[in-house]
ZALOTI-674022 format. One record per atom (N, C-alpha, C): x negated, y negated, z. Coordinates in pm, whole numbers, plus 50000, padded with zeros to 5 digits. Last residue first. Example, Ala and Ser with C-alpha at 12.3 -4.5 7.8 and 13.67 -1.06 7.14 Angstrom:
487155022550708/486335010650714/487104999750787/486815056950780/487705045050780/486805033050780/
END
This chain:
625804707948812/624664720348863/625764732848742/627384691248730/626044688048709/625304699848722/629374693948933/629874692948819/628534694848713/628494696949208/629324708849114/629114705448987/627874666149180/626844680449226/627224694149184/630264653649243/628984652249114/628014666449118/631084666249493/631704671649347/630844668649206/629634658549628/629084673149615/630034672349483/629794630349619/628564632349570/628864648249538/632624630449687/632794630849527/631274629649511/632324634649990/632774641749864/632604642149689/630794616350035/630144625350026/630754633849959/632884599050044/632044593149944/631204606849941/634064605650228/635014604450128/634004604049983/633124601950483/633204618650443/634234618750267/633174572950505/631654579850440/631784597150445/635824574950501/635234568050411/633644576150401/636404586050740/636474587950675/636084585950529/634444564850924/634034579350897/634774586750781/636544544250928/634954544950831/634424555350825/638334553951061/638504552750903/637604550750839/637874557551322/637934569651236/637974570051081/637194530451376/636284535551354/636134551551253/639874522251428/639264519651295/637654529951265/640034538551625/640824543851504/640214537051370/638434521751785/637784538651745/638994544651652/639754498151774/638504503151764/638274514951714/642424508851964/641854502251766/640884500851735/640974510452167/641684521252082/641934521451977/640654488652236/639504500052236/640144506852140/642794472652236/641704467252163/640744480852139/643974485252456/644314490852310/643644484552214/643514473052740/642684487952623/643314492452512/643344442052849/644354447552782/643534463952687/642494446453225/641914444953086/642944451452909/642184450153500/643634446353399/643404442653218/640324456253596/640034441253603/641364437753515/641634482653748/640564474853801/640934454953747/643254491153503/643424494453597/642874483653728/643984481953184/643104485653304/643254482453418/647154477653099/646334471553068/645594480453143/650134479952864/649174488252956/647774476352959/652414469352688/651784459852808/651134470252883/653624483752525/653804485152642/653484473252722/652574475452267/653354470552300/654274470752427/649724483952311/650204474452362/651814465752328/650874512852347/650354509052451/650084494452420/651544510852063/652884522052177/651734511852317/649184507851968/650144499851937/651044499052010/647244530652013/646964519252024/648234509652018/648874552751825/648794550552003/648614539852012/648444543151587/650364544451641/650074540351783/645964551051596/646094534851552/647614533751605/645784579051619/645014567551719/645414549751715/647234584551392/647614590551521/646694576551617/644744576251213/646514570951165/646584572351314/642894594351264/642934578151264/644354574051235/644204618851258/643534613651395/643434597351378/644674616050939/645184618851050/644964612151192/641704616050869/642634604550848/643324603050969/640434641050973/640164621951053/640934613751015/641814655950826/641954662250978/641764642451055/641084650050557/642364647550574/642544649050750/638044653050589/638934641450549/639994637450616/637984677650613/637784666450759/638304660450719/638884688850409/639474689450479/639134679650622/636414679650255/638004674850201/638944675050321/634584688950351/634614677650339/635964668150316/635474716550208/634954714050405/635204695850398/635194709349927/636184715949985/636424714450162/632394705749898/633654693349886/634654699749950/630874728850002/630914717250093/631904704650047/632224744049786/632074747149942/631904734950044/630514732049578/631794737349586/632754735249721/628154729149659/628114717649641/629734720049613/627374761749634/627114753349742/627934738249765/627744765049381/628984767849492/628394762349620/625774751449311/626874748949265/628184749549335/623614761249426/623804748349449/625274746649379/624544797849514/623664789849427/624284776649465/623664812649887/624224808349723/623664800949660/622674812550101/622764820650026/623014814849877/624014789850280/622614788650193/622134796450097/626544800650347/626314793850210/625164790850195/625854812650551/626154824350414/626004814150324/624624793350728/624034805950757/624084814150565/625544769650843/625924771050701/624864785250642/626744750251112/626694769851048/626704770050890/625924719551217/625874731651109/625574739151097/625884692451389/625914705151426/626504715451273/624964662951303/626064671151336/625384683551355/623634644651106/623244646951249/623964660351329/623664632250883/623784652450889/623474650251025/623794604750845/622454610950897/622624628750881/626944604350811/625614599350774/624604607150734/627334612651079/627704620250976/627064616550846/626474592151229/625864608851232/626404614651151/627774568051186/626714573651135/625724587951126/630694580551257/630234575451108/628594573851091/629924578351535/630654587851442/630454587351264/629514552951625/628134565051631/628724576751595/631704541951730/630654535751634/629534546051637/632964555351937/633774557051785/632724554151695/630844558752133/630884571952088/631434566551934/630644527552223/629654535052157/629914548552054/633504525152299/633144518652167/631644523452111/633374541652498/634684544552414/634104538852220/631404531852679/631264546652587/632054551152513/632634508452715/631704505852614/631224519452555/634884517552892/635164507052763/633954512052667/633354526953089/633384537253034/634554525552884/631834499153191/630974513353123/632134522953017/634084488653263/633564485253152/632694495253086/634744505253516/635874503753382/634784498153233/632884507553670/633004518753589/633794517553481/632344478153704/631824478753629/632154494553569/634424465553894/634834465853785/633904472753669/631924443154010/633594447754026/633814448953937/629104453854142/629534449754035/631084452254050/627984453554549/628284459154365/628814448654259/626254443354742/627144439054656/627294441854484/624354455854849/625674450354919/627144448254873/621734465354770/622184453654853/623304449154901/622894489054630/621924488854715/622024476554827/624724479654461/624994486454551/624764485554627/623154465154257/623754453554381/624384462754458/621794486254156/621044480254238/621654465754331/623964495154054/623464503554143/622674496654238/624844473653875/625534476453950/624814489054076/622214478453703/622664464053772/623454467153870/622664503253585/621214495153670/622514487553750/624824493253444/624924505453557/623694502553666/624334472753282/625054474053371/625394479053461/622174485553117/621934473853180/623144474853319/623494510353000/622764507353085/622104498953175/625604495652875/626134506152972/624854509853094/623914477752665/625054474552754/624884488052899/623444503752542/622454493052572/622684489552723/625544507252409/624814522252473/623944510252609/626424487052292/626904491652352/626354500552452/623974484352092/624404473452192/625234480052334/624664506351946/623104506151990/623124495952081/626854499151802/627104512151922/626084508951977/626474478751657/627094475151732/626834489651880/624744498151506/623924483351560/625324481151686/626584511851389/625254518951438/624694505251545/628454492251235/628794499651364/627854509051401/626544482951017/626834473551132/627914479351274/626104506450928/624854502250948/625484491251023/628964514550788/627584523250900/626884515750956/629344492950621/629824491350800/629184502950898/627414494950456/627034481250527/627964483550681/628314522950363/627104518550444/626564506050499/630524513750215/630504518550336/628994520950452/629434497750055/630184491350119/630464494750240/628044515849863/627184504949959/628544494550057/630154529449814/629344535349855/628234529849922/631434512849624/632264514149748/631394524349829/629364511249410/629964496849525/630884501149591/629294536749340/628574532549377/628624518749486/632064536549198/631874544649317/630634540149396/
END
């Protein structure tokens, strides 16, 4: 468990870096494009890429906030308790994202596919977007993975406490 636990943190840690480019990106580019506004001559094409790269920032910055506990938590009654049911409670929650992101990642990866086997491309520069979309499905699967591994920590944690 341990080597599939540094495994998933090598792709945290290389889709954190990739999103941190991305975010990056969106700004360089927006500058850029505002300021060839100014003069005359915009960027073609650049709302499409921005909003490409907030597609690939947001999927790659899912898995690490979950990570990090970055998220948003009501855990008001279960602090109450003892670590056991604590560590109960949270495999159980954990279990169920699980299965809710598989899902969504399965569902996202069908879409991605239905659209290119459509032939959809962007709008502006015609850009084929189901590359994106496989993206952030894969992306749903590393999140699952690191809500997979946190599981069987709270279940060590039941089991121990």
């Amino acid at each position: 468990m341990k080597g599939f636990a540094k495994l998933v943190d090598k792709f945290v840690s290389i889709f954190k870096i990739l999103g941190a480019v991305c975010l990056a990106g969106m700004m360089l580019l927006t500058c850029s494009d505002v300021i060839g506004r100014f003069f005359g001559h915009p960027i073609f094409g650049a709302e499409e890429i921005v909003g490409f790269m907030a597609a690939l920032a947001m999927g790659a910055a899912m898995p690490y906030a979950h990570a990090m506990h970055a998220h948003v938590g009501v855990d008001m009654l279960v602090k109450g308790m003892s670590p056991r049911k604590q560590a109960v409670i949270d495999s159980i929650t954990n279990s169920l994202a699980f299965i809710l992101f598989l899902l969504m990642g399965w569902q996202t990866w069908l879409y991605a596919g239905t659209l290119r086997k459509s032939g959809q491309v962007s709008m502006t520069l015609e850009l084929p977007n189901y590359y994106i979309i496989f993206f952030v499905s894969l992306c749903f699967f590393v999140f699952c993975a690191v809500i997979l591994v946190e599981v069987f920590q709270h279940l060590q944690k039941a089991v121990s406490a």
